[in-house]
LOKEVO-701549 format. One line per 3 residues: number of its first residue (from 1); their letters; for each residue x, y, z of C-alpha. Coordinates in nm, 3 decimals, m for minus. Layout:
BEGIN
NUM) a) X:Y:Z; ...
REM end
This chain:
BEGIN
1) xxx) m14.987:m8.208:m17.449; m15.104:m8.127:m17.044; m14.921:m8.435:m17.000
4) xxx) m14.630:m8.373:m17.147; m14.564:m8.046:m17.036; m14.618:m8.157:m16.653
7) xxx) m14.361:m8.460:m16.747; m14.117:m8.164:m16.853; m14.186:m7.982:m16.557
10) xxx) m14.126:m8.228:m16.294; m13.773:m8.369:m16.473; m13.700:m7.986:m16.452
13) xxx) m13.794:m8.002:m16.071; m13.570:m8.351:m16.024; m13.301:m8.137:m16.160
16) xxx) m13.306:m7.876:m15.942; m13.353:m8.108:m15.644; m13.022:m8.242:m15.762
19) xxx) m12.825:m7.926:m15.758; m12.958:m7.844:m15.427; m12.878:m8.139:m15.255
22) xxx) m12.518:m8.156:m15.435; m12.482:m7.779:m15.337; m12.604:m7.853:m14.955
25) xxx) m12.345:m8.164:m14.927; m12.068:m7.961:m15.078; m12.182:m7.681:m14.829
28) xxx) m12.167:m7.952:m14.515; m11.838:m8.079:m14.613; m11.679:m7.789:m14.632
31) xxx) m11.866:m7.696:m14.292; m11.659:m8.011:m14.091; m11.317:m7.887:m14.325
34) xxx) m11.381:m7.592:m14.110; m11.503:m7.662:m13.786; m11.180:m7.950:m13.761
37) xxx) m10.946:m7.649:m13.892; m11.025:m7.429:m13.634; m11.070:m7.680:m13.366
40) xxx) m10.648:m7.787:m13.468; m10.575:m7.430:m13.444; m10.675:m7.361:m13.099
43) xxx) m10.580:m7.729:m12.967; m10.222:m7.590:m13.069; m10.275:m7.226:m12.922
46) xxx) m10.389:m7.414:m12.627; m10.086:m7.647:m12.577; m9.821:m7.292:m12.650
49) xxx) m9.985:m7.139:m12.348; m9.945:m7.455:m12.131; m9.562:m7.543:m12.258
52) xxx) m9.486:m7.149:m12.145; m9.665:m7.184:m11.804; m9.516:m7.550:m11.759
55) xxx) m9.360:m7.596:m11.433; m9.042:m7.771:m11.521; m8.950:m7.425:m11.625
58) xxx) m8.940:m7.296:m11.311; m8.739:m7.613:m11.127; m8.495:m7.528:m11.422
61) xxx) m8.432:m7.172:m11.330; m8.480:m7.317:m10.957; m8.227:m7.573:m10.974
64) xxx) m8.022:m7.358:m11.169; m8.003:m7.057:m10.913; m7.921:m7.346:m10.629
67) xxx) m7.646:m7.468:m10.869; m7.493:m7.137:m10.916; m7.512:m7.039:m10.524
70) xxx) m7.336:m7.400:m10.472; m7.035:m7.327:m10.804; m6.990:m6.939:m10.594
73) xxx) m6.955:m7.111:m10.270; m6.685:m7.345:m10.411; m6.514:m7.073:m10.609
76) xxx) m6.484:m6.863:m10.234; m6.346:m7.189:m10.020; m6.089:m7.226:m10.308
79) xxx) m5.932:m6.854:m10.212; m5.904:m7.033:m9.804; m5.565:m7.085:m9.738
82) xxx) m5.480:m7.480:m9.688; m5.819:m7.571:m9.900; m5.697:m7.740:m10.269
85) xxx) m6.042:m7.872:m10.352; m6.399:m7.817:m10.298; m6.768:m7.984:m10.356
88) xxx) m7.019:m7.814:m10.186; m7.406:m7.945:m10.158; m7.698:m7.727:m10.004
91) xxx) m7.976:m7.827:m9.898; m8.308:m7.631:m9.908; m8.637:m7.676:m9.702
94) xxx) m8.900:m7.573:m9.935; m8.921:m7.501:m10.312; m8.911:m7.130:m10.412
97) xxx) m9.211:m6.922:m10.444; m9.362:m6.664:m10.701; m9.577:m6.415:m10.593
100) xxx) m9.796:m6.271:m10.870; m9.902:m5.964:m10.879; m10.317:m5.926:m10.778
103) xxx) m10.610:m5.622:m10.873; m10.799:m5.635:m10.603; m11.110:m5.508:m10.569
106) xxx) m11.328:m5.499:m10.304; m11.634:m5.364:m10.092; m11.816:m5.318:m9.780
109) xxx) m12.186:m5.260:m9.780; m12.417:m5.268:m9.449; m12.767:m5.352:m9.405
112) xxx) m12.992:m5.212:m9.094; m13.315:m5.339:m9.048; m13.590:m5.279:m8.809
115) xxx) m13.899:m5.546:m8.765; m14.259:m5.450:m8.668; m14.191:m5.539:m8.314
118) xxx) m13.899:m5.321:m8.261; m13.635:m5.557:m8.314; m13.329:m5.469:m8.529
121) xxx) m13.084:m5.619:m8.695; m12.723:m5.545:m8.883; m12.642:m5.720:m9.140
124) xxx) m12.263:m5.616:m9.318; m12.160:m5.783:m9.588; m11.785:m5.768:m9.749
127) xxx) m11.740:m5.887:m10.128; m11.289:m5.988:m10.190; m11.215:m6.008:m10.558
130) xxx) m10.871:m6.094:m10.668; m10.739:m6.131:m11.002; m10.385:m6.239:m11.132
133) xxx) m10.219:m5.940:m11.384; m10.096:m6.148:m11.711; m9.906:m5.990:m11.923
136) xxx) m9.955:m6.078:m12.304; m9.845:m6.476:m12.334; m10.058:m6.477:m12.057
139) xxx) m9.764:m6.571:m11.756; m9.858:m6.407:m11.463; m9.661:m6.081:m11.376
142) xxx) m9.457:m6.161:m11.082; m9.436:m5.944:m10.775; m9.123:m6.068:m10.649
145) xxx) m8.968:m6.461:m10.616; m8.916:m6.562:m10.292; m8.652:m6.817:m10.241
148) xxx) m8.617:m7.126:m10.089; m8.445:m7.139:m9.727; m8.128:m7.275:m9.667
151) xxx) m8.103:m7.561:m9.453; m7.790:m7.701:m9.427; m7.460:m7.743:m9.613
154) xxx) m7.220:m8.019:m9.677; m6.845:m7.942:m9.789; m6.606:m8.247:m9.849
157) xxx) m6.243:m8.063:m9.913; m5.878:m8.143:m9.949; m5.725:m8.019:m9.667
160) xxx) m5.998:m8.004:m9.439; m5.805:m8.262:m9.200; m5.649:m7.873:m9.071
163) xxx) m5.857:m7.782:m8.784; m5.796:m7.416:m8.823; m5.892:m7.473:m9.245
166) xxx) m6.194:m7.635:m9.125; m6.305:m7.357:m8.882; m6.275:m7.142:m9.192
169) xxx) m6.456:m7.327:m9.437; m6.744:m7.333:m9.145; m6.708:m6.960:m9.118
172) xxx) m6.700:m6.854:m9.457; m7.024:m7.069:m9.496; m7.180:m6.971:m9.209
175) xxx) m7.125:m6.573:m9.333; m7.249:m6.659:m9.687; m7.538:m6.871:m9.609
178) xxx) m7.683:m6.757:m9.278; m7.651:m7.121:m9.138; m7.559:m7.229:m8.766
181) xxx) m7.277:m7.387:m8.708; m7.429:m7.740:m8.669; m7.624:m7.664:m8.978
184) xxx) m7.283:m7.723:m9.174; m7.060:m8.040:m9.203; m6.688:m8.041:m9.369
187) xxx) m6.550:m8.342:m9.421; m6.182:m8.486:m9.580; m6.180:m8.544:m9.948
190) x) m6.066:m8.847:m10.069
REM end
């Protein structure tokens, strides 16, 4: 009867062990479900934030400003009298620049110390924290875009043969771009 009763006992025990080892499997696999659920979602948080700070962007809206500046150019030395037609190419030294806007904080703190044999010494000690302002996509907040400089300019135009038509294409670029006079070439279109 002892015997029996212990036998019940420990199948009752078996069967528990059972549902608690089912339970804690069920409770690890859903665990990994989880933990590889979460890890997707901020892999493709992640990957937004770098596709909106991604630097082609800029050489688009780059290119495209040097573009338009080029097209305006063109569209002027078509109003020149004795000009028909018009490419213009610019050329730039350096790539443009953003300037982010910084909080700063920082702080001065000095130290004056005097040994047992009389002997002193300063010690000062300045601390320079600077921190870019994001705004919420986390893109820096730009202070102001500095553009690239203007090197030199070459115009190929139909009727440029005309010395007086190619003294004022050369003007006319000179005033709109800033550029020396050797800076700029005309040539003849074809």
């Amino acid at each position: 009867m002892i015997k029996e009763k212990i036998t019940a006992l420990i199948k009752k025990e078996d069967k528990l062990n059972k549902k608690k080892i089912e339970n804690l499997i069920f409770a690890l696999i859903l665990l990994v479900i989880t933990l590889v659920s979460i890890n997707t979602i901020f892999k493709s948080d992640k990957k937004e934030k770098e596709d909106n700070s991604n630097p082609i962007v800029a050489t688009k809206t780059e290119n495209s400003i040097n573009t338009e500046i080029e097209q305006r150019l063109e569209e002027i030395l078509l109003q020149i009298k004795g000009v028909e037609k018009v490419k213009v190419l610019i050329t730039y030294s350096e790539t443009e620049k953003i300037v982010p806007i910084y909080n700063e904080k920082s702080s001065q703190s000095t130290t004056e110390e005097t040994d047992k044999e009389g002997g002193k010494r300063k010690i000062e000690s300045y601390d320079n924290d600077k921190e870019v302002i994001s705004d919420s996509t986390q893109s820096p907040i730009t202070e102001k875009v500095i553009l690239p400089k203007i090197e030199g300019a070459i115009i190929t135009a139909k009727g440029a043969e005309n010395l007086k038509t190619k003294e004022n294409i050369i003007n006319a670029v000179q005033a709109a771009t800033g550029l020396a006079t050797h800076e700029i070439q005309v040539f003849e279109m074809k």
